[in-house]
Biopython code that builds the backbone (N, CA, C, O; Angstrom):
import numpy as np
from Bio.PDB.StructureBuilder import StructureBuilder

atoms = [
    (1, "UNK", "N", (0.844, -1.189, 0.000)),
    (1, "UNK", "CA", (0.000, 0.000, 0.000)),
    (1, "UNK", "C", (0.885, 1.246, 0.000)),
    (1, "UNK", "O", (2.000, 1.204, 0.519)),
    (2, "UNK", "N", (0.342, 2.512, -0.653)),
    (2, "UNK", "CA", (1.063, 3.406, -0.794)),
    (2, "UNK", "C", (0.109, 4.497, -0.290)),
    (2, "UNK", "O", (-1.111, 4.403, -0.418)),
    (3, "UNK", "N", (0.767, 5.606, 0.328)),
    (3, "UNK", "CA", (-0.004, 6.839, 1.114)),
    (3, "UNK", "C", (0.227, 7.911, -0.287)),
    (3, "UNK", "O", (1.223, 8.114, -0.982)),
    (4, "UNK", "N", (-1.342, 8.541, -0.343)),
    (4, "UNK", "CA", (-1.719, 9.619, -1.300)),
    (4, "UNK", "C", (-2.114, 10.614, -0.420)),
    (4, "UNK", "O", (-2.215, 10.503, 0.802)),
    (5, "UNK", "N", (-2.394, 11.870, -1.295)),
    (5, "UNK", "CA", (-3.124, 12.926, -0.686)),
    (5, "UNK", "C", (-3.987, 13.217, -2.013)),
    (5, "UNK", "O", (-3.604, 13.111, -3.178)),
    (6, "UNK", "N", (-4.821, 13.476, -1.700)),
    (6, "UNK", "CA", (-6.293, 13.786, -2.794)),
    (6, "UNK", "C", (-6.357, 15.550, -2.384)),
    (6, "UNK", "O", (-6.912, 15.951, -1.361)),
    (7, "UNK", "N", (-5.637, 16.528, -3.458)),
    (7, "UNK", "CA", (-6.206, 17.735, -3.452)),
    (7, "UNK", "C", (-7.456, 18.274, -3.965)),
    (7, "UNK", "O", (-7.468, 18.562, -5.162)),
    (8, "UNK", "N", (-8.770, 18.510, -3.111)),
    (8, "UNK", "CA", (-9.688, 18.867, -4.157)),
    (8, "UNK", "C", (-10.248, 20.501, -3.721)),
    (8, "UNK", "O", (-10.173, 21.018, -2.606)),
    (9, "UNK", "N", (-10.667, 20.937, -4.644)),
    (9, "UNK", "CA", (-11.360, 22.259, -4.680)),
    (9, "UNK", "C", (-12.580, 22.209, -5.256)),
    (9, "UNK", "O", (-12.660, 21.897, -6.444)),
    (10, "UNK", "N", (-13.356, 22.413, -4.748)),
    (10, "UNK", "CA", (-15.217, 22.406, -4.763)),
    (10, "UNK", "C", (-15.757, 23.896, -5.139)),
    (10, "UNK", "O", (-14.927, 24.781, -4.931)),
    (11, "UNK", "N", (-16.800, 24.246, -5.571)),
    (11, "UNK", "CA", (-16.719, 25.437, -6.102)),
    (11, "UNK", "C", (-18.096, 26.118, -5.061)),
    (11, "UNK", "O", (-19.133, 25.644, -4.595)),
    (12, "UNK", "N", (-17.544, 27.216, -5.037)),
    (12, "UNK", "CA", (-17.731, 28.370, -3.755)),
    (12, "UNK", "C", (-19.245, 28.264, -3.625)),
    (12, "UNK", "O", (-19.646, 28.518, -2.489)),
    (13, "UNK", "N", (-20.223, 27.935, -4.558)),
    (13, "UNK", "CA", (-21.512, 28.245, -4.388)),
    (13, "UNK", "C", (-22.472, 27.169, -3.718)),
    (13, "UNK", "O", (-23.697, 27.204, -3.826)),
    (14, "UNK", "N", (-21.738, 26.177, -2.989)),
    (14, "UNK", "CA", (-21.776, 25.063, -2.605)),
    (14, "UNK", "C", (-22.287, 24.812, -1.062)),
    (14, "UNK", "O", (-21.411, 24.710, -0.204)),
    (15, "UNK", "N", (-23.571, 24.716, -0.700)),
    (15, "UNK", "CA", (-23.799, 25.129, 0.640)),
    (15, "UNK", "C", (-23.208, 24.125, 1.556)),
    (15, "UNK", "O", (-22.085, 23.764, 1.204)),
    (16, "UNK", "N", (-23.659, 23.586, 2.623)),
    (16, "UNK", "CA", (-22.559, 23.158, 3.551)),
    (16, "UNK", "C", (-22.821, 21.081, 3.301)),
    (16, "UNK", "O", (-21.984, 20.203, 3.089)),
    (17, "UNK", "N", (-24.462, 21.007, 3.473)),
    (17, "UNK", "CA", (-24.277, 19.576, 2.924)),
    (17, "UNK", "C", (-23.829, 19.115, 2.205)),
    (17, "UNK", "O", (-23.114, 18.143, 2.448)),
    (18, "UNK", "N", (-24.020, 19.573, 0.962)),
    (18, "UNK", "CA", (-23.532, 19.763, -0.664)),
    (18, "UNK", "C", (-21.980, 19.293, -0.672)),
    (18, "UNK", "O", (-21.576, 18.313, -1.299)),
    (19, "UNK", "N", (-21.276, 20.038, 0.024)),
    (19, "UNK", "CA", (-20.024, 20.133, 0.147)),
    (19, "UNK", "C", (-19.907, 18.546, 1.092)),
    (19, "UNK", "O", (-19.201, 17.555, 0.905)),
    (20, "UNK", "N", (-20.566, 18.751, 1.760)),
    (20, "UNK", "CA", (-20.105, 16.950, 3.337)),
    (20, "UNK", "C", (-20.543, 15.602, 1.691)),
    (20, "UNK", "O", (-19.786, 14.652, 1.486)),
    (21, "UNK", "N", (-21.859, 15.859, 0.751)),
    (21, "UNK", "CA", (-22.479, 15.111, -0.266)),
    (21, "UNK", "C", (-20.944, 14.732, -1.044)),
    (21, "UNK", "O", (-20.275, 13.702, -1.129)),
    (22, "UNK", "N", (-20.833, 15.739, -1.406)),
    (22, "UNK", "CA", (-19.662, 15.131, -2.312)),
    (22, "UNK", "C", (-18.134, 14.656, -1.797)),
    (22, "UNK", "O", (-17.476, 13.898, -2.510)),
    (23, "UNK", "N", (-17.544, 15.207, -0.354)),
    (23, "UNK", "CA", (-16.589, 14.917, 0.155)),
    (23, "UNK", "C", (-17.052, 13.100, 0.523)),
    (23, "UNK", "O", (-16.268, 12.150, 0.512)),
    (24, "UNK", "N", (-18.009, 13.075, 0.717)),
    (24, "UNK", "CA", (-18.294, 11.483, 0.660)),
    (24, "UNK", "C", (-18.421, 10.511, -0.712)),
    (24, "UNK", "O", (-18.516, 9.305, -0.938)),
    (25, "UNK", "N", (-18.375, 11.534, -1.352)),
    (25, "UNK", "CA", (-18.785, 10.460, -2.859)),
    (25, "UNK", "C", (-16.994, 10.445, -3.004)),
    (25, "UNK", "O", (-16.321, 9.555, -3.522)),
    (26, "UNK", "N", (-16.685, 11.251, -2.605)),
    (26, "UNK", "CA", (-14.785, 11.034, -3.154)),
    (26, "UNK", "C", (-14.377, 9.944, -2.510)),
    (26, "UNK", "O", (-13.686, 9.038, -2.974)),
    (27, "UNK", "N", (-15.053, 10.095, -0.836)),
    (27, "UNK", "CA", (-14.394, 8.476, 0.305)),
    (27, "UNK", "C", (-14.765, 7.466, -0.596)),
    (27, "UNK", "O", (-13.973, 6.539, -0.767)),
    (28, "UNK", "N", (-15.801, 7.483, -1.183)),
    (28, "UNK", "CA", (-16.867, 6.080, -1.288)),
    (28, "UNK", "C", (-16.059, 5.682, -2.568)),
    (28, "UNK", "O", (-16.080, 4.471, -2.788)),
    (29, "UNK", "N", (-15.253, 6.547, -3.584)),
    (29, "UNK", "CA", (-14.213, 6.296, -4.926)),
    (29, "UNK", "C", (-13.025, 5.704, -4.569)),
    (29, "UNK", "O", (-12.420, 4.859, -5.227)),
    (30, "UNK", "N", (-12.560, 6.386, -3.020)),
    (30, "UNK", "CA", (-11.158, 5.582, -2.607)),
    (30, "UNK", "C", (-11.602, 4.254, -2.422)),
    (30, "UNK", "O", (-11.143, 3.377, -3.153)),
    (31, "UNK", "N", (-12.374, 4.001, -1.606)),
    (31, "UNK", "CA", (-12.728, 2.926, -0.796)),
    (31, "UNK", "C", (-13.044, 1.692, -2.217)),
    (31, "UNK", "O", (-12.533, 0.593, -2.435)),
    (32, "UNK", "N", (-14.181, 2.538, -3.030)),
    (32, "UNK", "CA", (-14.290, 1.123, -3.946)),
    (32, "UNK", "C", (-13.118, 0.757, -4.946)),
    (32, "UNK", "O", (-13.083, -0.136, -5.792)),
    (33, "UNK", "N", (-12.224, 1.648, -4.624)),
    (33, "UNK", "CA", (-11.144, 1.286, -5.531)),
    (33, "UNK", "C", (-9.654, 0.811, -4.884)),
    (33, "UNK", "O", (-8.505, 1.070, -5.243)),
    (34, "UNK", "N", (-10.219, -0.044, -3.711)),
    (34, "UNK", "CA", (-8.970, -0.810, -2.669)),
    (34, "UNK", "C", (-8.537, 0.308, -1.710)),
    (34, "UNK", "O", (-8.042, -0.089, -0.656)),
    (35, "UNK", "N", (-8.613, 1.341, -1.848)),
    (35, "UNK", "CA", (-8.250, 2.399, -0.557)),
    (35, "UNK", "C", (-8.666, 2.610, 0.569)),
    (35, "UNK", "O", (-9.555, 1.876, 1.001)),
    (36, "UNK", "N", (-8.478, 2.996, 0.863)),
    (36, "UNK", "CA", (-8.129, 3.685, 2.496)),
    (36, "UNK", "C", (-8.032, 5.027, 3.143)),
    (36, "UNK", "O", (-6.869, 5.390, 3.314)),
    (37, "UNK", "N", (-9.093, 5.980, 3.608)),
    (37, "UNK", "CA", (-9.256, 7.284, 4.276)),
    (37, "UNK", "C", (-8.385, 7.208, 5.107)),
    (37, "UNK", "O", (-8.543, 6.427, 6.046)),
    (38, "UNK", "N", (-7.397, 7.868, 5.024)),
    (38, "UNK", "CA", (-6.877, 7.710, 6.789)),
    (38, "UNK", "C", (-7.493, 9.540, 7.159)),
    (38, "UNK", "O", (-7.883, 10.345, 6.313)),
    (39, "UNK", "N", (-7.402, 9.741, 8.545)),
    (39, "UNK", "CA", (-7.610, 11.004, 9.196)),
    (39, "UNK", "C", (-6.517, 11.734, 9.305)),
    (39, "UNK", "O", (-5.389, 11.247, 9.229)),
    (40, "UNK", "N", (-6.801, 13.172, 9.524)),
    (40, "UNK", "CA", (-7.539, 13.750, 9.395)),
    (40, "UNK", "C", (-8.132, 14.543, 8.016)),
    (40, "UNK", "O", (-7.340, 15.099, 7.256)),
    (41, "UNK", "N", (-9.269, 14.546, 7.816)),
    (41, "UNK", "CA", (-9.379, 15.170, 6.096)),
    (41, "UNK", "C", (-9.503, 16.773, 6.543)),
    (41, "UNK", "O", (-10.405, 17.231, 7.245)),
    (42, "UNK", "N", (-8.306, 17.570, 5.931)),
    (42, "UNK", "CA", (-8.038, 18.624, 5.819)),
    (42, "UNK", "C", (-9.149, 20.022, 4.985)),
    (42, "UNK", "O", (-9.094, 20.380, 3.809)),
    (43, "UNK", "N", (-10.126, 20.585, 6.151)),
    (43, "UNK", "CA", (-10.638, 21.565, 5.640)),
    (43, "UNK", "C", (-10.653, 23.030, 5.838)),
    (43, "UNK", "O", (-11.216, 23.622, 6.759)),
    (44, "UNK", "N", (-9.912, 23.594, 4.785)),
    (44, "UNK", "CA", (-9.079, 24.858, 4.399)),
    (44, "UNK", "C", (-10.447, 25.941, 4.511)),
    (44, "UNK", "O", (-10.353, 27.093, 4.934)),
    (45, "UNK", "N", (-11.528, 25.395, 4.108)),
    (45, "UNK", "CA", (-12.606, 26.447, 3.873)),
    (45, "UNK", "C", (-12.220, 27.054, 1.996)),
    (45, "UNK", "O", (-11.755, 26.548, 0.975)),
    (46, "UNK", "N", (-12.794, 28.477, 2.456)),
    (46, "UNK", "CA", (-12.894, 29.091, 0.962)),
    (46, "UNK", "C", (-11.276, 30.435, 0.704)),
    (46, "UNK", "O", (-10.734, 31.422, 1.202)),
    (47, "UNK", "N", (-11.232, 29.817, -0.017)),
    (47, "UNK", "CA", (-9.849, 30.417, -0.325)),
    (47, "UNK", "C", (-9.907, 31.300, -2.098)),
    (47, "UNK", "O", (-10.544, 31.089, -3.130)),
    (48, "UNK", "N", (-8.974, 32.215, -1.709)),
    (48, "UNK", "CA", (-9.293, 32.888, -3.504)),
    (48, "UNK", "C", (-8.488, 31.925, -4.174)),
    (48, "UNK", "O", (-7.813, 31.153, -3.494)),
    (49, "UNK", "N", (-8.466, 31.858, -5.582)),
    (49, "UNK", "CA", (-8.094, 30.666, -6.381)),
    (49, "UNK", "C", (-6.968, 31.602, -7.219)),
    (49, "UNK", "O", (-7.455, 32.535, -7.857)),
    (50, "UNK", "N", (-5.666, 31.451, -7.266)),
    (50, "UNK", "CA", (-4.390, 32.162, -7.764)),
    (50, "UNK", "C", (-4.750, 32.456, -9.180)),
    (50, "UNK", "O", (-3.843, 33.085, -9.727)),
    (51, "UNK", "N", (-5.623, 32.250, -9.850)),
    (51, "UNK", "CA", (-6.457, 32.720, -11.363)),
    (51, "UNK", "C", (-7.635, 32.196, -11.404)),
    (51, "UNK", "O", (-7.735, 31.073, -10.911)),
    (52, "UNK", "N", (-8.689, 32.742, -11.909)),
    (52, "UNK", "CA", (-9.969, 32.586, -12.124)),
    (52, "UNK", "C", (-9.968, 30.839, -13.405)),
    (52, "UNK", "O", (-9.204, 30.534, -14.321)),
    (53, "UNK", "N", (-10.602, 30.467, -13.102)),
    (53, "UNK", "CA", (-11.184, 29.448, -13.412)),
    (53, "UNK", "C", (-12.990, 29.429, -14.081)),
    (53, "UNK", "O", (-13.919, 29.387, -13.275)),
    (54, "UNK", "N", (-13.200, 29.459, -15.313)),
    (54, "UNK", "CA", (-14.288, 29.225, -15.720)),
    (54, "UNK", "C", (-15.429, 30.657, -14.991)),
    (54, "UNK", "O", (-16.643, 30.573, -14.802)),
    (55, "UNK", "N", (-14.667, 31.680, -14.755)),
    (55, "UNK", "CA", (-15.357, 33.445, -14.481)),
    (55, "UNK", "C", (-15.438, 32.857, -12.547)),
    (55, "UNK", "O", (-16.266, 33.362, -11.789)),
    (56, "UNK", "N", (-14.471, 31.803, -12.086)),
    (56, "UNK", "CA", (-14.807, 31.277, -10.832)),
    (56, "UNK", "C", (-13.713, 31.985, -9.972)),
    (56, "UNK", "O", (-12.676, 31.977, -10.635)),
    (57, "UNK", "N", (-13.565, 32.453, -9.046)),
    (57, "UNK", "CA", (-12.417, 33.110, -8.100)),
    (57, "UNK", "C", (-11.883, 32.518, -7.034)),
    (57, "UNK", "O", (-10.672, 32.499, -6.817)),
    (58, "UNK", "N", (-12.818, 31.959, -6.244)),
    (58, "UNK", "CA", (-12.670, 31.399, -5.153)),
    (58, "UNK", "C", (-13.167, 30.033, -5.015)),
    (58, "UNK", "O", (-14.166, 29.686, -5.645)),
    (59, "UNK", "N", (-12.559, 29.246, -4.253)),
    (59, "UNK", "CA", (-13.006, 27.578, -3.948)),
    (59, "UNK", "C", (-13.069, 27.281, -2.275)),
    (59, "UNK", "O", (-12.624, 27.947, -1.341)),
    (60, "UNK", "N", (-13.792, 26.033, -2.297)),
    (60, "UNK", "CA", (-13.196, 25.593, -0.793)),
    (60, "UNK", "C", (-12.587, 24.376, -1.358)),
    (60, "UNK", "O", (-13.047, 23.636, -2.228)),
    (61, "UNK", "N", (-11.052, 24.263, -0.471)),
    (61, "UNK", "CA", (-9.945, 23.558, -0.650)),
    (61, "UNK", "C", (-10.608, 22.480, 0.632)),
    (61, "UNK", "O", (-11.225, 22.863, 1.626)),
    (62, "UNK", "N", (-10.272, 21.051, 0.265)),
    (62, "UNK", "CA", (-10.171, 19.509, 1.344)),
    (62, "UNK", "C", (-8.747, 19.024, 0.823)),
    (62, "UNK", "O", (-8.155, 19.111, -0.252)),
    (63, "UNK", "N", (-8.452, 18.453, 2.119)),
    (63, "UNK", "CA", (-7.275, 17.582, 1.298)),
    (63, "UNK", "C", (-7.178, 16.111, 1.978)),
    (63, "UNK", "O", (-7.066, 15.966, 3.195)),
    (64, "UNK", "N", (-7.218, 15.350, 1.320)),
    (64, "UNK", "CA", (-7.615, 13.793, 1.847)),
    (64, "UNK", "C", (-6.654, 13.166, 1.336)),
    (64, "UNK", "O", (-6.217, 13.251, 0.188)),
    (65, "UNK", "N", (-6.182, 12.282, 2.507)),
    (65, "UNK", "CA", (-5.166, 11.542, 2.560)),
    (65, "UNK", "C", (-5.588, 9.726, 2.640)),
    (65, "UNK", "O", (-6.137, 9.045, 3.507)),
    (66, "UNK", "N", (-5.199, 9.512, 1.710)),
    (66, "UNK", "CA", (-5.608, 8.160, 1.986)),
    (66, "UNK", "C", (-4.517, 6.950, 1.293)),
    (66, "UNK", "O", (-3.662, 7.477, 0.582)),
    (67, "UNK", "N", (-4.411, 5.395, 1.391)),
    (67, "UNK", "CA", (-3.484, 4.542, 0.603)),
    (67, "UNK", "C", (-4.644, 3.783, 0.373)),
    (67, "UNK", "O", (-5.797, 3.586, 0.757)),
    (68, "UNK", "N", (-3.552, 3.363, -0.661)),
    (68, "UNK", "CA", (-3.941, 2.189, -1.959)),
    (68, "UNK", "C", (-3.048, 1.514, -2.733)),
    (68, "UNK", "O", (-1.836, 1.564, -2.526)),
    (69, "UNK", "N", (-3.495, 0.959, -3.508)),
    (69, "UNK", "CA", (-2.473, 0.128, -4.320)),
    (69, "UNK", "C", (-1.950, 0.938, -5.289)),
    (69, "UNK", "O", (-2.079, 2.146, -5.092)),
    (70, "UNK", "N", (-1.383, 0.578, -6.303)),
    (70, "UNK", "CA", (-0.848, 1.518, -7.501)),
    (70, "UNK", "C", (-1.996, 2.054, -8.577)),
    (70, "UNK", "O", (-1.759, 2.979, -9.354)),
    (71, "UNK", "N", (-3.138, 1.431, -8.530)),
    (71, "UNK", "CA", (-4.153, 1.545, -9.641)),
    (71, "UNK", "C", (-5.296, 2.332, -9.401)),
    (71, "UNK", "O", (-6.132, 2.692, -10.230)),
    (72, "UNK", "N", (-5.243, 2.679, -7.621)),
    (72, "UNK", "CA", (-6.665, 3.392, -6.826)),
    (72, "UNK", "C", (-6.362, 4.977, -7.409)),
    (72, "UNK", "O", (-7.257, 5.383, -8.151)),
    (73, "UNK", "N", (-5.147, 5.998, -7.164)),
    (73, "UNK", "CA", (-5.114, 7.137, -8.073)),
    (73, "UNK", "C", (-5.771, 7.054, -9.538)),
    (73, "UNK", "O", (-6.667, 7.826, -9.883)),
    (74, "UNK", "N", (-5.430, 6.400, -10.079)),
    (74, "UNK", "CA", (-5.701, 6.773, -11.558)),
    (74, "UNK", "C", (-7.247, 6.279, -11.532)),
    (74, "UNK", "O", (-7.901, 6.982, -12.302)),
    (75, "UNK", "N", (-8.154, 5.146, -10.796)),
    (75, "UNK", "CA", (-9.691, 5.135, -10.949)),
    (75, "UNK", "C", (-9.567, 5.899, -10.165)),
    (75, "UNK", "O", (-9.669, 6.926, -10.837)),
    (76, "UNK", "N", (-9.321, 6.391, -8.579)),
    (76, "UNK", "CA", (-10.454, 7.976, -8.451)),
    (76, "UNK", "C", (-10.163, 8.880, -9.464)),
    (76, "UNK", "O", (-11.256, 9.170, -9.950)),
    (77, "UNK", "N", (-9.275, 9.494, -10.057)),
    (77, "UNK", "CA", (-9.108, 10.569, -10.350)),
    (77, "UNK", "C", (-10.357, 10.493, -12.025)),
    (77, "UNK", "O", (-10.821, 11.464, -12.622)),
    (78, "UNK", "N", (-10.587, 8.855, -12.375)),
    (78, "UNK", "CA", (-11.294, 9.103, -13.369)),
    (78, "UNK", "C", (-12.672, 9.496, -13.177)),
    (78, "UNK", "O", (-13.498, 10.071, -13.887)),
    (79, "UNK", "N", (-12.678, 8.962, -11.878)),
    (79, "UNK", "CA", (-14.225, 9.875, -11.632)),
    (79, "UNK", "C", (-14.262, 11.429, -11.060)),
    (79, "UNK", "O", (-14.846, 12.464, -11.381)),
    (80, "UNK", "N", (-13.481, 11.094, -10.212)),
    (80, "UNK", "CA", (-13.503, 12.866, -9.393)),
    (80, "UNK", "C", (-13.329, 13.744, -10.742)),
    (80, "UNK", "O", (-13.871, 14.843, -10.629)),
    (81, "UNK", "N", (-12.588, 13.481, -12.219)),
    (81, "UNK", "CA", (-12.611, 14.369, -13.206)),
    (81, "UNK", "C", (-14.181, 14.786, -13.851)),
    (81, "UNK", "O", (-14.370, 15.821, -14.492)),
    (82, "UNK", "N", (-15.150, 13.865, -13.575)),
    (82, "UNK", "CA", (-16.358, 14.060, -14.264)),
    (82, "UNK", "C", (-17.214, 14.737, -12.656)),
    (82, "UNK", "O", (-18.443, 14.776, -12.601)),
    (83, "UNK", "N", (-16.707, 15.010, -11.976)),
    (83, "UNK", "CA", (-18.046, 15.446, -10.818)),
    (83, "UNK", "C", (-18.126, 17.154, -11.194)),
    (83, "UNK", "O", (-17.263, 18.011, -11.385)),
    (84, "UNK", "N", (-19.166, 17.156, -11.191)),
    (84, "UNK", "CA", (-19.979, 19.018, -11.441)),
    (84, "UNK", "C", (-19.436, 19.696, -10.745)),
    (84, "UNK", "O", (-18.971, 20.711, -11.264)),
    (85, "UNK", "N", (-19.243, 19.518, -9.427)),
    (85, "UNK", "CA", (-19.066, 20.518, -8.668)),
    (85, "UNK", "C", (-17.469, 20.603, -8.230)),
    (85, "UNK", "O", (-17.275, 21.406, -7.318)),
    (86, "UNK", "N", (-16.306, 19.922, -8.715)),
    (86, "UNK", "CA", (-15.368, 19.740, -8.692)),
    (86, "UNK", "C", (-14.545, 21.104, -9.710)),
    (86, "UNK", "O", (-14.744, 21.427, -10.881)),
    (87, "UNK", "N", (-13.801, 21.544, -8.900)),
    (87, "UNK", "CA", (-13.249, 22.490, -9.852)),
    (87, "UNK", "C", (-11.690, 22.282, -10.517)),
    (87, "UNK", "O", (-11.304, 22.548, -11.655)),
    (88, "UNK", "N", (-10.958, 21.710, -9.378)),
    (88, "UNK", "CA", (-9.594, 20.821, -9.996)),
    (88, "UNK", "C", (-9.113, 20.703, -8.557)),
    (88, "UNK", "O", (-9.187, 21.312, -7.490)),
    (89, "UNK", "N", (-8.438, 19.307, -9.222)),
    (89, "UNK", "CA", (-8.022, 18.074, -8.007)),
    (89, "UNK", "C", (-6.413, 18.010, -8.264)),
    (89, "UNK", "O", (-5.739, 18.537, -9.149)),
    (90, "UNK", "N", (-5.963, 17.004, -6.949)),
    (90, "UNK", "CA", (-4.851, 16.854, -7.694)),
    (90, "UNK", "C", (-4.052, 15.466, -6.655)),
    (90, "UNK", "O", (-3.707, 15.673, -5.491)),
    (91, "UNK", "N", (-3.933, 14.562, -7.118)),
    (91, "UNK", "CA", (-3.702, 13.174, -6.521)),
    (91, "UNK", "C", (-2.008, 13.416, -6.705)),
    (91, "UNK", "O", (-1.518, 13.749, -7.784)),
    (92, "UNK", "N", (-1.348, 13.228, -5.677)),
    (92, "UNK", "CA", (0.255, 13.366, -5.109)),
    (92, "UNK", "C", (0.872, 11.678, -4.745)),
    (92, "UNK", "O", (0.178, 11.003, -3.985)),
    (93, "UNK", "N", (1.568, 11.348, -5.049)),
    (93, "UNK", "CA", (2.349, 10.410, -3.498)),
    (93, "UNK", "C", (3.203, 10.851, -2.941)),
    (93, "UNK", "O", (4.164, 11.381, -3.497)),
    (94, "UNK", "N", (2.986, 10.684, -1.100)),
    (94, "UNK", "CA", (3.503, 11.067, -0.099)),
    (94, "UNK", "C", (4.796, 10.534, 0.019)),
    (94, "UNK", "O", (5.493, 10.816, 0.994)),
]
sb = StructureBuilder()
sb.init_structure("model")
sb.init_model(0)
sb.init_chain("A")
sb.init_seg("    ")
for serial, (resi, resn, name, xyz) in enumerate(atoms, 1):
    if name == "N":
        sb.init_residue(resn, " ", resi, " ")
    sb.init_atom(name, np.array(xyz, "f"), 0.0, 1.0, " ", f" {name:<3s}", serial, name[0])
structure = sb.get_structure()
């Protein structure tokens, strides 16, 4: 198993369930794809975004740390690329 960090940014207009809705659909992508949440999932809140994005300024930043095998990055990231409310991610190894 290998330790990741999942950078994601959610877009500002996003009320507070909305935001807990989809931070769970990302667990539920590690998990079905052999991974592992570890704690604590990192929430930054709303931050301005270093260039506008799609007329967008600001995001709220999570950052989730979790392991997996070699193949769990590349299936989450194929889904977290299609979610609506996702503004850009970014899967690391630790």
């Amino acid at each position: 198993m290998y330790n990741y960090e999942l950078c994601l940014v959610l877009k500002p207009s996003l009320e507070d369930d909305a935001r807990n809705q989809e931070i769970e659909k990302v667990k539920g992508y590690i998990e079905r794809f052999g991974g592992k949440v570890l704690e604590p999932i990192e929430d930054w809140g709303k931050k301005r975004l270093a260039y506008e994005i799609n007329h967008i300024k600001e995001g709220f930043y999570y950052f989730i740390p979790f392991e997996g095998v070699k193949s769990t990055p590349n299936e989450v990231e194929s889904f977290v690329r299609i979610m609506e409310n996702v503004i850009r991610f970014l899967i690391v190894k630790k």
